[in-house]
N, C-alpha and C positions, 0 to 999 in steps of 0.2 A: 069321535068327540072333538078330537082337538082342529080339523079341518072340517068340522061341518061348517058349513056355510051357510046354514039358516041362523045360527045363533054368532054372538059375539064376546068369548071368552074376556074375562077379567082376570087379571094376572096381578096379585099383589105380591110386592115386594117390600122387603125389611131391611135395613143395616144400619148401623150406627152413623152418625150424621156426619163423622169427622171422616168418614172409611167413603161415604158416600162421597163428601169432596172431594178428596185423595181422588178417587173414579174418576170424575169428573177433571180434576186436574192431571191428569195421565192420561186423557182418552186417547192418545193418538198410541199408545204402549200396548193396546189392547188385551190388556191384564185381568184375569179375575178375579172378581174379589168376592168375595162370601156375601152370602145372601138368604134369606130367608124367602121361601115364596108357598102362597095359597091361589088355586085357583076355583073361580066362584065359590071360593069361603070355605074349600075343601084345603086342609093343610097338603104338602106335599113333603118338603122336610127343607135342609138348606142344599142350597144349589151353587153354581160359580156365575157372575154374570160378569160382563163387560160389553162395549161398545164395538162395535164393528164398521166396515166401511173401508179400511185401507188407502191405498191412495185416493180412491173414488171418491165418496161422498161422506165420510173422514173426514178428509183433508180439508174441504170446502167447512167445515163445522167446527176445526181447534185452532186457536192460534199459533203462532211461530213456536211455542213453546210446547205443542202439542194439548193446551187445555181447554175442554169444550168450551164453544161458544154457538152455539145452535143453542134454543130454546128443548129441541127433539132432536135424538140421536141414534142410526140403527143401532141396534143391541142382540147381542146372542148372552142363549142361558144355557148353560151345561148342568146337563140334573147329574152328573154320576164324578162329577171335579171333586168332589168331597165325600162318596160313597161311590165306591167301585160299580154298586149293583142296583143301584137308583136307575131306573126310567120312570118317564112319561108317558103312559101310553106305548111304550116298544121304542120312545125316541130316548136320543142321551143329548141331541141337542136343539136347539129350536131358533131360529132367528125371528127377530122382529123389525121390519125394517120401515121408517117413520116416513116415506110415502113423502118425497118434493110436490110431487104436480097434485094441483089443488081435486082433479074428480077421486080422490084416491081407489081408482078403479084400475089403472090400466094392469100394472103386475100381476092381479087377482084374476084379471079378463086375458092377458096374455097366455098365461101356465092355463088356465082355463081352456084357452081354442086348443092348445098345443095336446093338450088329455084327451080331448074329444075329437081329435082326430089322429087318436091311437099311439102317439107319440108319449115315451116316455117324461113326465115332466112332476116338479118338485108342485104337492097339494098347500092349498095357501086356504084362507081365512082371512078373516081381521081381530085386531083386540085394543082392548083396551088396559091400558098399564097405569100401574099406581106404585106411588115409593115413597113409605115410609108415610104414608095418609092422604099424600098427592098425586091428586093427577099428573103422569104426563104425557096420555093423550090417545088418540086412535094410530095403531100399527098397523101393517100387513105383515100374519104370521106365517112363517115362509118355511117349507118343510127342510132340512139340513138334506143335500146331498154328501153323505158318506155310506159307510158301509151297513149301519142298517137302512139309511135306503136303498142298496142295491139288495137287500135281501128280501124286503118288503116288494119291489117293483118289476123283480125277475125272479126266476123261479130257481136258479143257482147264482146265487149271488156272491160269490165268493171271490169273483177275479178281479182284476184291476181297475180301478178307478182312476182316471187321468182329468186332472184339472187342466185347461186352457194348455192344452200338450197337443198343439194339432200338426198332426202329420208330413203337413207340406212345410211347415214353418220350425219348428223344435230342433233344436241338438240333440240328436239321437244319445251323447254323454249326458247331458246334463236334462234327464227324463227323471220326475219322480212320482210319487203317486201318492194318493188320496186312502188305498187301500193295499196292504198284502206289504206297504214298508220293511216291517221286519225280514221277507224275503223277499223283494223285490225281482221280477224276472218278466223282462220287455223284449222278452224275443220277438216274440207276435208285430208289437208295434215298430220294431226298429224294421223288422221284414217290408212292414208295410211302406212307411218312411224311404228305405231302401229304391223298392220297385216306383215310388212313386216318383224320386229324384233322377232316375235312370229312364223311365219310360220314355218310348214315343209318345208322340200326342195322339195318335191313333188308336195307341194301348192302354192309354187312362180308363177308358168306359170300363171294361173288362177287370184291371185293376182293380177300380173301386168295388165294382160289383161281386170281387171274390172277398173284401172284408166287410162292406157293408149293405143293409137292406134297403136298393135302390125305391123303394115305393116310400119305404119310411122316411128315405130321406128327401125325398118330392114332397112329401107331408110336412114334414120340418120345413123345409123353404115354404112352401106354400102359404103357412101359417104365418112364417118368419116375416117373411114382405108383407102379409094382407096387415100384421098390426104396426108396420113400418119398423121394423128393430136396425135401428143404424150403427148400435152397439154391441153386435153379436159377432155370427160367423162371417160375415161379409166385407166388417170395419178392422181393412192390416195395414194397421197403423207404422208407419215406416222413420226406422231410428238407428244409428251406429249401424246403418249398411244392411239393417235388415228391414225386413216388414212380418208383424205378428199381427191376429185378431183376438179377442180374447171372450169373455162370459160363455163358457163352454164345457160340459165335459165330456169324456169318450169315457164309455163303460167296453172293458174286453170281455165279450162272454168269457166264463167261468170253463178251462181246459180249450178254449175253440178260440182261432183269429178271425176273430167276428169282433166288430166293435158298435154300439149303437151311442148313438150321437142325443145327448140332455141337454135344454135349454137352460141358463141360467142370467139372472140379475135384468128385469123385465122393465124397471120401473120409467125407463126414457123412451119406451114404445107409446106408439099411438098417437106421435106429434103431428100436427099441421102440417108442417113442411122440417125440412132438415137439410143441414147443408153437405151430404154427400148425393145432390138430385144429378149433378153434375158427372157424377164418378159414374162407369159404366155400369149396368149392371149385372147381377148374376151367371145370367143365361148369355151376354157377350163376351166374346174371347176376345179380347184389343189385337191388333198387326203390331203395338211395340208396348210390350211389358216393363220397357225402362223410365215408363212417366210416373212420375209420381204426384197426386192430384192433392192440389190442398184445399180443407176442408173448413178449417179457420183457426184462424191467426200464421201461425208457420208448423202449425199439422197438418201434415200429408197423407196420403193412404194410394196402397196400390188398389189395384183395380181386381175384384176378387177372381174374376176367369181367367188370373193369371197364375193361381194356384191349383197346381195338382188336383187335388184331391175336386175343387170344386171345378176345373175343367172339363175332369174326368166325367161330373152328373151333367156337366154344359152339355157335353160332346156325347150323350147317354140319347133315348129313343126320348122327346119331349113331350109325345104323345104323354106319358106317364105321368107329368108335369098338371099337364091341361088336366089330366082326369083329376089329378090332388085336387087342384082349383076348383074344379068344378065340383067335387065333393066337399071342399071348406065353405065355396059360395051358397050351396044350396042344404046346409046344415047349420052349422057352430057359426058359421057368418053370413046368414042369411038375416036381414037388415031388420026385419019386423019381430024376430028371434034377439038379435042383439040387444035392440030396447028394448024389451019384456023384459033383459037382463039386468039391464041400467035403472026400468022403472022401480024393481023389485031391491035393487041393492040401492042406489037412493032412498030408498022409503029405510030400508034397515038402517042406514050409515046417518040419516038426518040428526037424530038425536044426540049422537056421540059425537057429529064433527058442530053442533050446537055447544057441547059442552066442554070440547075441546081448545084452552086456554092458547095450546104452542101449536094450531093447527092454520090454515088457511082461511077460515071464518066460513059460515054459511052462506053468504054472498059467493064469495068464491067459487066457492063447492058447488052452487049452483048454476051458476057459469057455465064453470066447465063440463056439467052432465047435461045442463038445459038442450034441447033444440032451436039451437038460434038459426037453421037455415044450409042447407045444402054447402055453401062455401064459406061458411063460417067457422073461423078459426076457435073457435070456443067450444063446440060442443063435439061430447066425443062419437055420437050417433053421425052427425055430419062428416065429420071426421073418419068414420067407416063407409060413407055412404061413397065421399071421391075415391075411397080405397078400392071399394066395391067395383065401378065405374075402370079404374086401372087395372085391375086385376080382369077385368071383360077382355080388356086391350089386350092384356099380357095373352090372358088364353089363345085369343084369335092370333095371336102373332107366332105363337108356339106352331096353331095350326100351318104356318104357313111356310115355317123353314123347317 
């Protein structure tokens, strides 16, 4: 119910007007505050909610003093803050994140290619939120990755969840986790961490391939680049002497040093252009790992075939690569497939981003899904279509080294 994707949940919310300020004026604290919520008109009981975002798209929304000033603001609800044994549906928490770019499709369309091509990834939706008798507008409802989703998405769920802890970059000391805190135990991962700062470059492929599943992770990339994610696994961003990437998490199967790789925070996928075009990509290994590429203003980023872990699938058979692509291009991203998907979530999304006061307008909105043309920065079909066209490139070039 709560991720079907045919319908669009309404989420009402309740609190008292002065409690709702307070919110509002502490958004950057991301505190919760008691809430009352029904949805489509079905009581639920009282919940915690607050704002969410972090430095990310937060920051960009409170003032100096941390209080909103976005008209919309992500939001997370916790059904079980005030009742131990409250769920939702099997969930305990649920984000809703207020969608910047005006087709409010790509996040939804992102985690979307990432499922259908077997890749574990967080189920999304849209909604529509109301507080206190107000609109505030259309969401993308964004499934929590924690521990009931790893019980939900794997079949022992019980082992470690690592948030943006990636292997090649992390302090093996300063590791924590997502899941299992109260005992916390990173053997598996420090092992891995280990072998991977010590290896040859000949030994990377091998490496990776004994903790994670090489095909699934050609799938992940595959998907990764075709919706252009510049703010994933590829963007290490380099500061105080290090370079990190982040929107990530490692799940460690449950007793086994297996770890499989989640995509997370979609929503700056599927741009025109971006300005890491310059930074090597993936599948290059650079001759000097000591440059560091700036990306804009005085951010820099290393170049990602200079880390381990993603060396290690550089320097892997690419045949394996080419077959991902060629299974993403002629499925889940197969062009006449795509727009069927845009025509149908358009048609659903018109009325709500019609009525939608804090949103981008229907102008907007149309824009950005219309087909304005093969190299047209506006629409997201075209938009797929130069991906498509690259991603041709990319394969034959796999074929050839």
């Amino acid at each position: 119910m709560v991720f079907d994707e045919d319908q669009v949940l309404t989420y009402e919310l309740e609190m008292g007007a002065a409690e709702w300020e307070n919110l509002k004026a502490h958004a950057r604290d991301e505190q919760y505050q008691a809430a009352t919520l029904s949805v489509d008109g079905v009581p639920v009981g009282e919940v915690g909610l607050r704002f969410k975002g972090a430095i990310g798209t937060l920051r960009r929304c409170t003032s100096g003093s941390g209080s909103l000033t976005c008209p919309k603001a992500s939001m997370k609800i916790k059904f079980d803050e005030y009742e131990p044994s409250r769920r939702f549906h099997g969930l305990k928490r649920l984000n809703f994140h207020s969608i910047f770019e005006p087709s409010h499709m790509h996040e939804r369309l992102g985690y979307r290619m990432f499922r259908e091509m077997g890749v574990v990834a967080p189920r999304t939706a849209h909604a529509w939120l109301v507080m206190n008798g107000e609109p505030l507008g259309l969401f993308a409802s964004v499934e929590n990755i924690d521990g009931r989703f790893t019980d939900t998405h794997f079949e022992k769920g019980n082992g470690n969840l690592y948030k943006e802890q990636w292997p090649g970059a992390v302090d093996p000391s300063r590791l924590t986790l997502e899941s299992n805190e109260e005992a916390p135990d990173h053997g598996a991962m420090i092992q891995l961490i280990n072998e991977l700062a010590t290896a040859e470059a000949e030994q990377l492929p091998d490496i990776v391939a004994s903790y994670l599943d090489i095909d699934q992770l050609f799938s992940y990339v595959a998907v990764d680049r075709a919706i252009q994610n510049s703010d994933g696994i590829t963007a290490f961003y380099c500061n105080n002497g290090g370079c990190r990437n982040h929107n990530n998490f490692l799940y460690q199967h449950e007793d086994e040093a297996r770890f499989t790789l989640i995509p997370w925070d979609l929503d700056g996928t599927f741009a025109a252009s971006n300005s890491f075009e310059y930074v090597p990509s993936l599948l290059v290994i650079p001759e000097n790992c000591s440059i560091r590429y700036r990306v804009y203003g005085d951010l820099r980023v290393l170049a990602p075939g200079c880390d381990p872990l993603l060396q290690g699938l550089a320097r892997s058979d690419l045949e394996l690569y080419r077959a991902q692509q060629t299974r993403l291009l002629e499925g889940p991203f197969h062009i006449e497939r795509l727009e069927a998907w845009v025509d149908a979530t358009e048609a659903q999304l018109t009325p709500y981003v019609t009525n939608d006061r804090n949103g981008p307008g229907l102008d907007r909105f149309r824009t950005a899904v219309a087909d304005c043309g093969e190299t047209s920065a506006c629409s997201l079909c075209a938009s797929a279509r130069n991906v498509t066209g690259r991603m041709l490139e990319a394969s034959a070039w796999t074929s050839r080294h």
